[in-house]
KETOR-573312 format. One line per field, with one value per residue (C-alpha): x, y, z; residue in one letter; residue number from 1. Coordinates in nm, 2 decimals, decimal comma. Layout:
! KETOR-573312
x <- X / ...
y <- Y / ...
z <- Z / ...
aa <- A / ...
i <- NUM / ...
***
This chain:
! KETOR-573312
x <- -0,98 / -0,80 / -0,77 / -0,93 / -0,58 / -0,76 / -1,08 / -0,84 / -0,64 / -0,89 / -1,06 / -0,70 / -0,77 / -0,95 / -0,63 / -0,42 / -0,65 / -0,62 / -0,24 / -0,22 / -0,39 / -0,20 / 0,08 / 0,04 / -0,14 / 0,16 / 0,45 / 0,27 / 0,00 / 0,27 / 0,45 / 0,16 / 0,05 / 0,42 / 0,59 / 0,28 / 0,03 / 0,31 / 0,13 / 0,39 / 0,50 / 0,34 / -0,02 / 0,10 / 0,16 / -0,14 / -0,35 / -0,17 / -0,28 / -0,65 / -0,67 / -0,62 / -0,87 / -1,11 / -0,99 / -1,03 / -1,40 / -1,48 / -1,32 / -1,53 / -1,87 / -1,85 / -1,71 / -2,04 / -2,29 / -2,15 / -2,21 / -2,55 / -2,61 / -2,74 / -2,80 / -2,78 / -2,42 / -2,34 / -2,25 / -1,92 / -1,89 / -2,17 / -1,91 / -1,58 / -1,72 / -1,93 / -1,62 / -1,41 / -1,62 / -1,64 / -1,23 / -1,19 / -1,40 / -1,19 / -0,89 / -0,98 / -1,13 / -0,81 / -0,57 / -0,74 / -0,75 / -0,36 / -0,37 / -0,56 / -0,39 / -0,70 / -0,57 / -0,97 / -1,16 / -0,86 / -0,91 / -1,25 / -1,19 / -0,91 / -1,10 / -1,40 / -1,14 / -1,05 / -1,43 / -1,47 / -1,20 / -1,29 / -1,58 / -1,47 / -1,17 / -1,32 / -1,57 / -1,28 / -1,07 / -1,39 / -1,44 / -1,16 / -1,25 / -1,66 / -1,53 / -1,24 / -1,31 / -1,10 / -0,84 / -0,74 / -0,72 / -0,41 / -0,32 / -0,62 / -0,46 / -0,10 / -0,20 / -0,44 / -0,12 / 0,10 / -0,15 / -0,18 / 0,16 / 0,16 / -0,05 / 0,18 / 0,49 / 0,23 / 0,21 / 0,59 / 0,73 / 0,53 / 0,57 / 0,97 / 0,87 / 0,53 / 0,65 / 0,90 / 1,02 / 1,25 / 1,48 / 1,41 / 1,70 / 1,65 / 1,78 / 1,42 / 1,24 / 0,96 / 0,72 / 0,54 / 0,19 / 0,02 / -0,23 / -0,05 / 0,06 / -0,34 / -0,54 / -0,24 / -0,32 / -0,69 / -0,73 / -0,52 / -0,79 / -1,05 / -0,92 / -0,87 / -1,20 / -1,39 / -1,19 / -1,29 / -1,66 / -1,65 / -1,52 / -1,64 / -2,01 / -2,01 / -2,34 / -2,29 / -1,89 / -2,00 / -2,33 / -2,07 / -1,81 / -2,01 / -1,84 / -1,97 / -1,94 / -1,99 / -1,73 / -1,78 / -1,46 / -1,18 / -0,91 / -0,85 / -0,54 / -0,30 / -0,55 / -0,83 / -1,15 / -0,97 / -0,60 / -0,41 / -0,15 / 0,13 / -0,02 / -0,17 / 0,14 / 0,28 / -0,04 / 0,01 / 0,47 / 0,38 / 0,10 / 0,32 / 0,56 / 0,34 / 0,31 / 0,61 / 0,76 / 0,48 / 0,57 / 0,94 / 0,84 / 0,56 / 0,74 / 0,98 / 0,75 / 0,54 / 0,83 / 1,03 / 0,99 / 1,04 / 1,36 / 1,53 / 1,42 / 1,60 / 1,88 / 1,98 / 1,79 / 1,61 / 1,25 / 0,99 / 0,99 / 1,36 / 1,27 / 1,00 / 1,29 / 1,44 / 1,09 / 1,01 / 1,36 / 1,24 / 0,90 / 1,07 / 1,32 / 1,00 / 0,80 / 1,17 / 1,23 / 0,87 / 0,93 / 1,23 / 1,18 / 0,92 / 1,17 / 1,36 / 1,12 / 1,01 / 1,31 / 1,43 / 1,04 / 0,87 / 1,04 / 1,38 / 1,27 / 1,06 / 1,39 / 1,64 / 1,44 / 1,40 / 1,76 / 1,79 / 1,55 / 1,70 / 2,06 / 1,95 / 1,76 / 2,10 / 2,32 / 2,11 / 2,15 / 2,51 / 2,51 / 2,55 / 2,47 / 2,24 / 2,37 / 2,40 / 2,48 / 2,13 / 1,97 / 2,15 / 2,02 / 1,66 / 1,68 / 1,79 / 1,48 / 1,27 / 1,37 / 1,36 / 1,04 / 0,94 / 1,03 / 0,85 / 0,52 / 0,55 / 0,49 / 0,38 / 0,02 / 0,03 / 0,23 / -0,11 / -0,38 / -0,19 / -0,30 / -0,66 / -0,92 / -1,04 / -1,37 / -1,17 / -0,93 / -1,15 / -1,13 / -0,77 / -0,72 / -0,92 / -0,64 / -0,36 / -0,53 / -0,60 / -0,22 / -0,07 / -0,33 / -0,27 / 0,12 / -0,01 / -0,24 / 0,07 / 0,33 / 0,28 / 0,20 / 0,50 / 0,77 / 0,65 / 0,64 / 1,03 / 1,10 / 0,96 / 1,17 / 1,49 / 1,51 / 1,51 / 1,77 / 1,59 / 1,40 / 1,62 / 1,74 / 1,36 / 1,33 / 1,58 / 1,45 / 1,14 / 1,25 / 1,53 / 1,22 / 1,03 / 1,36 / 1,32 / 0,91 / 0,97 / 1,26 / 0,96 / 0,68 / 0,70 / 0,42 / 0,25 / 0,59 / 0,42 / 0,62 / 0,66 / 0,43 / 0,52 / 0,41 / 0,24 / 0,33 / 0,57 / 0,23 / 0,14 / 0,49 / 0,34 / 0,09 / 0,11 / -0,04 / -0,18 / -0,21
y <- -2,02 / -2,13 / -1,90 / -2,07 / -2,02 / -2,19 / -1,96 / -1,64 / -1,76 / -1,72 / -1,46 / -1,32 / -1,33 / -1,07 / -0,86 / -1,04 / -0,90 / -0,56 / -0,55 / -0,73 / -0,42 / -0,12 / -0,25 / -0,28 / 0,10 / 0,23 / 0,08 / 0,13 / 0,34 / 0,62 / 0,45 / 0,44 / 0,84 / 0,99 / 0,72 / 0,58 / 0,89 / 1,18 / 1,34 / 1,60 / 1,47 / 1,72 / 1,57 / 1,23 / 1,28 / 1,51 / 1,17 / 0,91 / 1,15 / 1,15 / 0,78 / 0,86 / 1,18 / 0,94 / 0,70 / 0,98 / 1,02 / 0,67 / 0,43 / 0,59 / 0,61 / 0,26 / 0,10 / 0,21 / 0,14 / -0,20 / -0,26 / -0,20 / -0,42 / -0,74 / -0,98 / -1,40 / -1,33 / -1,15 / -0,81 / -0,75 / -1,01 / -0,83 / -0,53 / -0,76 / -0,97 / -0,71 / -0,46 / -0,73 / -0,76 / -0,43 / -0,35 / -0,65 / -0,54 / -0,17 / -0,32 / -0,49 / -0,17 / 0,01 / -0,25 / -0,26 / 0,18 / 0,15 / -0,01 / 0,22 / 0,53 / 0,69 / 0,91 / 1,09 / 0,79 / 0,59 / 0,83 / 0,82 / 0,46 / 0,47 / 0,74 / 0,45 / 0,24 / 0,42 / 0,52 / 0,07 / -0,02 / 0,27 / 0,11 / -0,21 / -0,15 / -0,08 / -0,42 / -0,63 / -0,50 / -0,52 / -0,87 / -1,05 / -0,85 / -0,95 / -1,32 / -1,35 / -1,30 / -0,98 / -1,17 / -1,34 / -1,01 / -0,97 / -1,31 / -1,29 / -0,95 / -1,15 / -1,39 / -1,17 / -0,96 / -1,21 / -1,38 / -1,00 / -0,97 / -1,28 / -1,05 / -0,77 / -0,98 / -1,13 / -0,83 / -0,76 / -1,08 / -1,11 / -0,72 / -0,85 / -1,15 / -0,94 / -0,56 / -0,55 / -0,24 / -0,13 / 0,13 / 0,40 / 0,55 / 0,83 / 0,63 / 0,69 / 0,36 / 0,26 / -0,01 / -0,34 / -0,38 / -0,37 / -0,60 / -0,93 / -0,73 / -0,55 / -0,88 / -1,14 / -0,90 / -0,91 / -1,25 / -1,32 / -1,05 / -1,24 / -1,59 / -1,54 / -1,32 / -1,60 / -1,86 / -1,71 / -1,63 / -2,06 / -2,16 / -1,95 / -1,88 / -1,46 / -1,51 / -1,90 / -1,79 / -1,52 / -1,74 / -1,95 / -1,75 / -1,61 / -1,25 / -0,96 / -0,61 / -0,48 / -0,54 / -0,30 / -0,07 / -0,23 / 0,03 / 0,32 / 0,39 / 0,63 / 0,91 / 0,85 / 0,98 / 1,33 / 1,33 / 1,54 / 1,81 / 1,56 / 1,32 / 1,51 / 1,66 / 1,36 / 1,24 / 1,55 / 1,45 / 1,12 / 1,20 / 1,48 / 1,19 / 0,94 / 1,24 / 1,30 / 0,95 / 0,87 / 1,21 / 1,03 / 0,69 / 0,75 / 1,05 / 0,77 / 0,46 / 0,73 / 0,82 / 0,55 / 0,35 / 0,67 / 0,71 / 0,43 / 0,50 / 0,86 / 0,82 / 0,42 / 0,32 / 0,10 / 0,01 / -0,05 / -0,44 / -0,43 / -0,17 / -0,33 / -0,62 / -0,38 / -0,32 / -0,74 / -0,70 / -0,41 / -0,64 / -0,95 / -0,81 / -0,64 / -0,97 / -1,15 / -0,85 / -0,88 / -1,19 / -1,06 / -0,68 / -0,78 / -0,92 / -0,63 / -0,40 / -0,58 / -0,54 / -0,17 / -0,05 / 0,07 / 0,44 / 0,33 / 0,04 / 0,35 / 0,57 / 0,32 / 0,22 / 0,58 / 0,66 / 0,34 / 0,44 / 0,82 / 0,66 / 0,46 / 0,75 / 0,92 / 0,61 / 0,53 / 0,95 / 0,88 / 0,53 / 0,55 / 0,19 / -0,03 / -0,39 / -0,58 / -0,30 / -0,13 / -0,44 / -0,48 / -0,11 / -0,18 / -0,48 / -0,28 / 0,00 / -0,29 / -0,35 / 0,01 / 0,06 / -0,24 / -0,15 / 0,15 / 0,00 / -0,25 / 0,01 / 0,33 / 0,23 / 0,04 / 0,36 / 0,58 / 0,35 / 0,30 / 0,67 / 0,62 / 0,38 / 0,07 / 0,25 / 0,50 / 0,29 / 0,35 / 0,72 / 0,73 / 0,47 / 0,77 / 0,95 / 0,73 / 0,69 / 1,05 / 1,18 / 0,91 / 0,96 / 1,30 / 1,25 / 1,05 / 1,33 / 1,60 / 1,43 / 1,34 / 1,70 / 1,89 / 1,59 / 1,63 / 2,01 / 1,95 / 1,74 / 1,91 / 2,25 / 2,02 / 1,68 / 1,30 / 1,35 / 1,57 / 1,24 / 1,12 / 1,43 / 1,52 / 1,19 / 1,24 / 1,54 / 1,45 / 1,08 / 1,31 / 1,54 / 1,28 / 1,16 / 1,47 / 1,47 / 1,13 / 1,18 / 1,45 / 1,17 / 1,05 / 0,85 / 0,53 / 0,31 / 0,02 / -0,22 / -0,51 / -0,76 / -1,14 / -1,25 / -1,62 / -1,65 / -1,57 / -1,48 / -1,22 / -1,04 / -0,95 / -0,74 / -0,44 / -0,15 / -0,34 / -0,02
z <- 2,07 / 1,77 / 1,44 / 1,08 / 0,91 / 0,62 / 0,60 / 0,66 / 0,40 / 0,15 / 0,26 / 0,23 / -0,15 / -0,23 / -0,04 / -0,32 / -0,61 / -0,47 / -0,38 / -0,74 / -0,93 / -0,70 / -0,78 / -1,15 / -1,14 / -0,89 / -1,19 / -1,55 / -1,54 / -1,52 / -1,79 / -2,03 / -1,97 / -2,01 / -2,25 / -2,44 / -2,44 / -2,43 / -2,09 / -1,90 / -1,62 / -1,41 / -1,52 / -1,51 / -1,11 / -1,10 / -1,23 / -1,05 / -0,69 / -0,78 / -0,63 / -0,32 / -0,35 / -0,42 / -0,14 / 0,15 / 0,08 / -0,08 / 0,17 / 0,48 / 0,28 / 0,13 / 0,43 / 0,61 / 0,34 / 0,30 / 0,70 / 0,65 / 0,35 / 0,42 / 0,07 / -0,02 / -0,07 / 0,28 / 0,35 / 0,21 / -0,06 / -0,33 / -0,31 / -0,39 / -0,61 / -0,86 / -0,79 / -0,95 / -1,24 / -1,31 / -1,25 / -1,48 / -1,73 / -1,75 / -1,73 / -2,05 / -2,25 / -2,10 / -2,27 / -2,61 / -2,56 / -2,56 / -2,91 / -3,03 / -2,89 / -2,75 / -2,46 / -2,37 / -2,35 / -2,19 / -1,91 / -1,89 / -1,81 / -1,54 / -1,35 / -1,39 / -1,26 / -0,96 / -0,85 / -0,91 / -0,66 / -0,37 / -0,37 / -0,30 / -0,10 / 0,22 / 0,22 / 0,14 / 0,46 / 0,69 / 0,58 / 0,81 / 1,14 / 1,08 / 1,10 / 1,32 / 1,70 / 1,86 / 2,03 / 1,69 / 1,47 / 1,47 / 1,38 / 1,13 / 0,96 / 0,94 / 0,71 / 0,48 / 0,47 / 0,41 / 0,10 / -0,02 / -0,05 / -0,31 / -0,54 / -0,51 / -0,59 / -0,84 / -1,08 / -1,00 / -1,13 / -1,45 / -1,56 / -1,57 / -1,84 / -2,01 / -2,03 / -2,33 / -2,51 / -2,77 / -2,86 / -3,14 / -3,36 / -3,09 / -2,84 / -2,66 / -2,51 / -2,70 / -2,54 / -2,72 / -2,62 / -2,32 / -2,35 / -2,21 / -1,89 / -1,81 / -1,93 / -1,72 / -1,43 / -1,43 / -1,44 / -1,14 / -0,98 / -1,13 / -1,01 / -0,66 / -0,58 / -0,77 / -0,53 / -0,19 / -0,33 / -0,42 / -0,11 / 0,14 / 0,24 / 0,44 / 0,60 / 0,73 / 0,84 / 0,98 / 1,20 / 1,29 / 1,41 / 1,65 / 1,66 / 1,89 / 1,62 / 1,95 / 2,19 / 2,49 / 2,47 / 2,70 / 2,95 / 2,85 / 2,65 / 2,73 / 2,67 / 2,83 / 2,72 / 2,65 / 2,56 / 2,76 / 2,58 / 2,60 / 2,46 / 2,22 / 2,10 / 2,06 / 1,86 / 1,63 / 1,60 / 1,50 / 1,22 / 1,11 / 1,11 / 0,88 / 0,64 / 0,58 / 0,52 / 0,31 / 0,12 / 0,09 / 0,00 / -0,23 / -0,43 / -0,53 / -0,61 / -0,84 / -1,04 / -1,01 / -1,33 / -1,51 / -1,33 / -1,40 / -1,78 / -1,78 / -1,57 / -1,67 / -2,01 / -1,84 / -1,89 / -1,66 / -1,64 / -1,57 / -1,30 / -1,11 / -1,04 / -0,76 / -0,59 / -0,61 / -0,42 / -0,19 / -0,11 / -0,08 / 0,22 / 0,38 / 0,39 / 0,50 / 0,78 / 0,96 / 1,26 / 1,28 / 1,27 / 1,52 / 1,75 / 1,76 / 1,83 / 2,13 / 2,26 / 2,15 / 2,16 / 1,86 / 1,89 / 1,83 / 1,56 / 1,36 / 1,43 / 1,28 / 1,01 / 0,89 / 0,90 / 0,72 / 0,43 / 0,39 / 0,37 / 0,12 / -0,09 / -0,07 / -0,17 / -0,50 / -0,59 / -0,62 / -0,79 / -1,14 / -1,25 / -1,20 / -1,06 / -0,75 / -0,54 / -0,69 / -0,59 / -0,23 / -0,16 / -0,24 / 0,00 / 0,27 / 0,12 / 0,20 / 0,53 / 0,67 / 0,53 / 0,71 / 1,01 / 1,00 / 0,93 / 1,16 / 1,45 / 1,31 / 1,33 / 1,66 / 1,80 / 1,74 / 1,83 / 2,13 / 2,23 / 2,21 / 2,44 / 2,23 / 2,17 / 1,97 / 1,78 / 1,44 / 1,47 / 1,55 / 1,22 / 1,01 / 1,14 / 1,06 / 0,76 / 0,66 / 0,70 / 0,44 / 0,21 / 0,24 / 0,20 / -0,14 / -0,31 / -0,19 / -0,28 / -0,68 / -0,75 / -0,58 / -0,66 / -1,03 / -1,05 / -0,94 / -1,15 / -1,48 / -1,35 / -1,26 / -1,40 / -1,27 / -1,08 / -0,77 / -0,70 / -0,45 / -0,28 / -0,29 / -0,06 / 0,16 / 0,30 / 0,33 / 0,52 / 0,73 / 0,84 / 0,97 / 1,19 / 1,35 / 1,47 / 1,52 / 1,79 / 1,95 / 1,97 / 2,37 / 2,40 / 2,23 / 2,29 / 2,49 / 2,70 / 2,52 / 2,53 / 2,46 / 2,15 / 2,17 / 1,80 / 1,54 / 1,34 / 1,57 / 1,46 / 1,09 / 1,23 / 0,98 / 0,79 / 0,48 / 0,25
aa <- X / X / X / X / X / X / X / X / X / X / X / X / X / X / X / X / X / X / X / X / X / X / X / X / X / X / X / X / X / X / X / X / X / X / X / X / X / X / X / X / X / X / X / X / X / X / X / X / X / X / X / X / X / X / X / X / X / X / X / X / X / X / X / X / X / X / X / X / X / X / X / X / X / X / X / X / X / X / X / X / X / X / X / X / X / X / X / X / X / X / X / X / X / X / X / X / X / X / X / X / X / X / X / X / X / X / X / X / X / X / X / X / X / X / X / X / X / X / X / X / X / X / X / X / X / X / X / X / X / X / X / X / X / X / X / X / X / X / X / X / X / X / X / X / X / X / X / X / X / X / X / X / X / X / X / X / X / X / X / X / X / X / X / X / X / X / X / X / X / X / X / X / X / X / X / X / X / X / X / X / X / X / X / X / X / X / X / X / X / X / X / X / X / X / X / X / X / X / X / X / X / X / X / X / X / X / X / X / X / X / X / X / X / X / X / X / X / X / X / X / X / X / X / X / X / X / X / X / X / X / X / X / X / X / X / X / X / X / X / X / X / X / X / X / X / X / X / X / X / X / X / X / X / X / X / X / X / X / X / X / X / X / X / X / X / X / X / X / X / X / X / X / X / X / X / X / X / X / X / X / X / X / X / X / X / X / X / X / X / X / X / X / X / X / X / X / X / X / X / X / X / X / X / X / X / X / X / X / X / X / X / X / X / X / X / X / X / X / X / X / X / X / X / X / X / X / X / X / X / X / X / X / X / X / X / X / X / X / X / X / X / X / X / X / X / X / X / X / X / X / X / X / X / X / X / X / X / X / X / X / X / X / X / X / X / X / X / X / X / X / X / X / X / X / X / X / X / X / X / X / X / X / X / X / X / X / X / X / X / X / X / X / X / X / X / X / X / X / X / X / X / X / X / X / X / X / X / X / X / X / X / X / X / X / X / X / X / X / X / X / X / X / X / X / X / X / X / X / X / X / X
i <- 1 / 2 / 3 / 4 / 5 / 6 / 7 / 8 / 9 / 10 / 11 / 12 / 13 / 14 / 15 / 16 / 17 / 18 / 19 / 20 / 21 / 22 / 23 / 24 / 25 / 26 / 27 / 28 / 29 / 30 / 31 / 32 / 33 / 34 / 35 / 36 / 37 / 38 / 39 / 40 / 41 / 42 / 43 / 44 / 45 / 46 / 47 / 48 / 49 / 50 / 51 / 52 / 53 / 54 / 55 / 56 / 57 / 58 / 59 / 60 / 61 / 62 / 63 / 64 / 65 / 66 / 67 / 68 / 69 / 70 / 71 / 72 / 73 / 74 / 75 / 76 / 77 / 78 / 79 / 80 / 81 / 82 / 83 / 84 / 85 / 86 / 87 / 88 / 89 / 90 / 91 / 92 / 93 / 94 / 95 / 96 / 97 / 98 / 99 / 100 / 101 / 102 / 103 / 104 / 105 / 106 / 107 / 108 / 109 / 110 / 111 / 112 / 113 / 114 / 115 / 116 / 117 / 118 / 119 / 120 / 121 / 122 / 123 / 124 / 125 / 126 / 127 / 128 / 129 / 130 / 131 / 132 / 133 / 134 / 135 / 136 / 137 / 138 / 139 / 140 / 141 / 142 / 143 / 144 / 145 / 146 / 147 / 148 / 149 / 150 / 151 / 152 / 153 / 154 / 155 / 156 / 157 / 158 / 159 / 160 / 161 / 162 / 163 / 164 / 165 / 166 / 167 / 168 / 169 / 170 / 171 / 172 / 173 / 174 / 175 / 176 / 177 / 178 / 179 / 180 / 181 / 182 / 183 / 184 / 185 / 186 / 187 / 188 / 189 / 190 / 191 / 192 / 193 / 194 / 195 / 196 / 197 / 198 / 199 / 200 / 201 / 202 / 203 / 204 / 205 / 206 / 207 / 208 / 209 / 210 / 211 / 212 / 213 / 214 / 215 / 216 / 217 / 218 / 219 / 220 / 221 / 222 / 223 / 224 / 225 / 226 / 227 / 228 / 229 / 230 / 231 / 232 / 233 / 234 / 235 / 236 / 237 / 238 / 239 / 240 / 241 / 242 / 243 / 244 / 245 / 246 / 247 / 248 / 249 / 250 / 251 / 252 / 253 / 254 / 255 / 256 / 257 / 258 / 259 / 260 / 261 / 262 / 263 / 264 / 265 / 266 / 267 / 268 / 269 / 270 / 271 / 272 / 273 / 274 / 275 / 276 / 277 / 278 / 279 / 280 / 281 / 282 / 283 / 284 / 285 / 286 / 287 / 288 / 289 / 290 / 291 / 292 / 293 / 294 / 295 / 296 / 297 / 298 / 299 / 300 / 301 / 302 / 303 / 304 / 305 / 306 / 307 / 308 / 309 / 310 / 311 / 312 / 313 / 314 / 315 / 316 / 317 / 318 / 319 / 320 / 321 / 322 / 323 / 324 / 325 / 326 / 327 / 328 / 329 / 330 / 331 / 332 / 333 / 334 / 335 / 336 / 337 / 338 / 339 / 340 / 341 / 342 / 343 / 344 / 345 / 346 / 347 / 348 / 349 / 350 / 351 / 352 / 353 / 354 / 355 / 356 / 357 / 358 / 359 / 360 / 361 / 362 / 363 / 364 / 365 / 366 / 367 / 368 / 369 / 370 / 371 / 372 / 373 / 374 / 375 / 376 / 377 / 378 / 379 / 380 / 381 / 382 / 383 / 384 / 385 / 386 / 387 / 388 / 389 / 390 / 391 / 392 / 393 / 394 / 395 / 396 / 397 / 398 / 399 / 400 / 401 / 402 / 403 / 404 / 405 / 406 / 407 / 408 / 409 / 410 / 411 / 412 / 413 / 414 / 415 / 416 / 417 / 418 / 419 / 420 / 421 / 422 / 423 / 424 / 425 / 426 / 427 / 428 / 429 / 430 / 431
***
């Protein structure tokens, strides 16, 4: 049994269009609401949670619809490719709204937005699994992480050469237009959806692959059928966990273009440099971090890359220029975070039998979307009382609180299993 490397390549795709456009809403939608349209920043970070409101409800609902869809084009591509179209088309009334300074109607449209890629989200993640028989899914998810990645670095890369600014007599940043960066970013979505829709027939892949959807459950994991308190508690330490670093990690990424605007001058396509850095060492740390963790055990690898990230969160506090030694802290961001990701999720379906392994993904699911609607709201109510520069502090108690559950989770470290491939070492949390 061989994995289709090419197939899951470009299946992959449709994980670059999506990683493409979060990571161009993550960096400037902020920028356009607080710089462009004058928003607090209080309702900036109120807006910038209501994604993953929508994403708790939407994800589940539309992940189930689409299974029972069957059309010419397959089951999950209608959703991908006419959620494409519609994103597209937004981004496109959004860019020409920031010309025209029109905040009501420009939010009108990004809530449109949001509703467009829920809908398609859930589809596009199913689509590898429906294809790829059970013993090559995690091989199958390391590559569609890997090409979705590309996207992310994608949107990063070009925001450094498309977003430009200048400074008023004020000394306040004011930015050019946004058109090049929103219509350059919707046709790399575009592109590579219409690429995998092209090249690759659903309903003949999936005839052909010859996939069971349902695989009779396999052992039971540590669990059982009912988990007992021990492992229950140490279900409940490492979701409290997930929350928590999420809460760290995401209070910074949602004001961190602003940050670098207050505390250093500089403007968000300068800024998103140090998180192409950050992703760049994650993708770099993966076989390797992977390694490790087969030897240390997933425990220790989540342990040292937290302590890792909240060292980090304290050094950039107290750096006050940006430089190499910025960019050398991101990198080692990039790794921690990493090496969280790599066994976080593995660490909690490891609790449950195979049968249960969706419902204990809701889970995993549930707490750092959560940690993403929470964290906005009280990160910018602090900051509006206290500044920019309670960002970092904010994250490292957050990140050192998750140190400590983590050090109480006892159960879900596997013994290490040889891996047959260095592929199988990028199996991670795609969100």
């Amino acid at each position: 049994m061989k994995l289709n490397t090419k197939q899951t390549v470009l299946i992959g795709l449709s994980f670059a269009s999506i990683l493409a456009f979060w990571q161009f809403y993550d960096q400037m939608i902020p920028v356009i609401l607080e710089n462009h349209f004058g928003c607090s920043t209080l309702l900036t970070n109120a807006v910038m949670a209501i994604d993953n409101v929508l994403a708790v409800f939407m994800l589940p609902l539309f992940g189930s619809i689409s299974d029972r869809t069957s059309t010419r084009l397959g089951k999950r591509t209608p959703y991908i490719l006419f959620g494409t179209f519609a994103a597209v088309a937004l981004m496109i009334v959004m860019a020409l709204l920031t010309e025209q300074k029109s905040f009501p109607a420009f939010f009108v449209c990004l809530l449109l937005l949001l509703v467009t890629m829920s809908v398609y989200r859930s589809p596009a993640v199913a689509y590898m699994p429906d294809v790829t028989p059970k013993p090559l899914r995690s091989k199958g998810n390391a590559v569609i992480n890997l090409v979705g990645y590309v996207g992310g670095i994608f949107t990063t890369i070009v925001m450094t050469f498309l977003v430009t600014s200048e400074k008023s007599e004020d000394g306040t940043i004011v930015y050019n237009s946004f058109i090049p960066i929103f219509m350059t970013v919707a046709v790399f979505m575009l592109v590579t959806v219409l690429i995998m829709v092209f090249t690759l027939n659903e309903n003949k892949i999936v005839r052909s692959a010859g996939v069971d959807r349902d695989d009779p459950p396999e052992e039971k994991g540590e669990g059982g059928p009912k988990l007992d308190k021990a492992v229950l508690r140490s279900l409940i330490f490492i979701l409290l966990s997930v929350f928590l670093w999420f809460t760290a990690y995401n209070g910074v990424t949602t004001s961190f273009s602003r940050y670098f605007e207050n505390r250093f001058g500089v403007d968000a396509g300068g800024s998103s440099l140090y998180l192409t850095v950050a992703t760049i060492a994650a993708i770099a740390s993966f076989v390797p971090l992977g390694i490790i963790s087969s030897k240390l055990g997933r425990k220790k690898t989540i342990l040292i890359g937290v302590a890792v990230m909240t060292l980090c969160y304290g050094a950039i506090f107290f750096l006050r220029s940006t430089g190499v030694i910025m960019y050398i802290v991101f990198a080692v961001v990039g790794i921690g975070w990493a090496g969280i990701n790599v066994n976080s999720f593995p660490m909690v379906v490891e609790m449950c039998r195979s049968s249960d392994v969706g419902r204990y993904t809701g889970y995993y699911y549930a707490f750092s979307m959560a940690a993403q609607i929470f964290t906005p709201l009280l990160s910018g109510l602090l900051i509006t009382k206290l500044g920019y520069n309670i960002l970092f502090p904010y994250a490292v108690v957050f990140s050192a609180l998750s140190f400590v559950t983590m050090l109480l989770v006892k159960h879900g470290d596997s013994k290490p299993v040889e891996k047959k491939s260095v592929l199988e070492h990028f199996d991670v949390d795609a969100d």
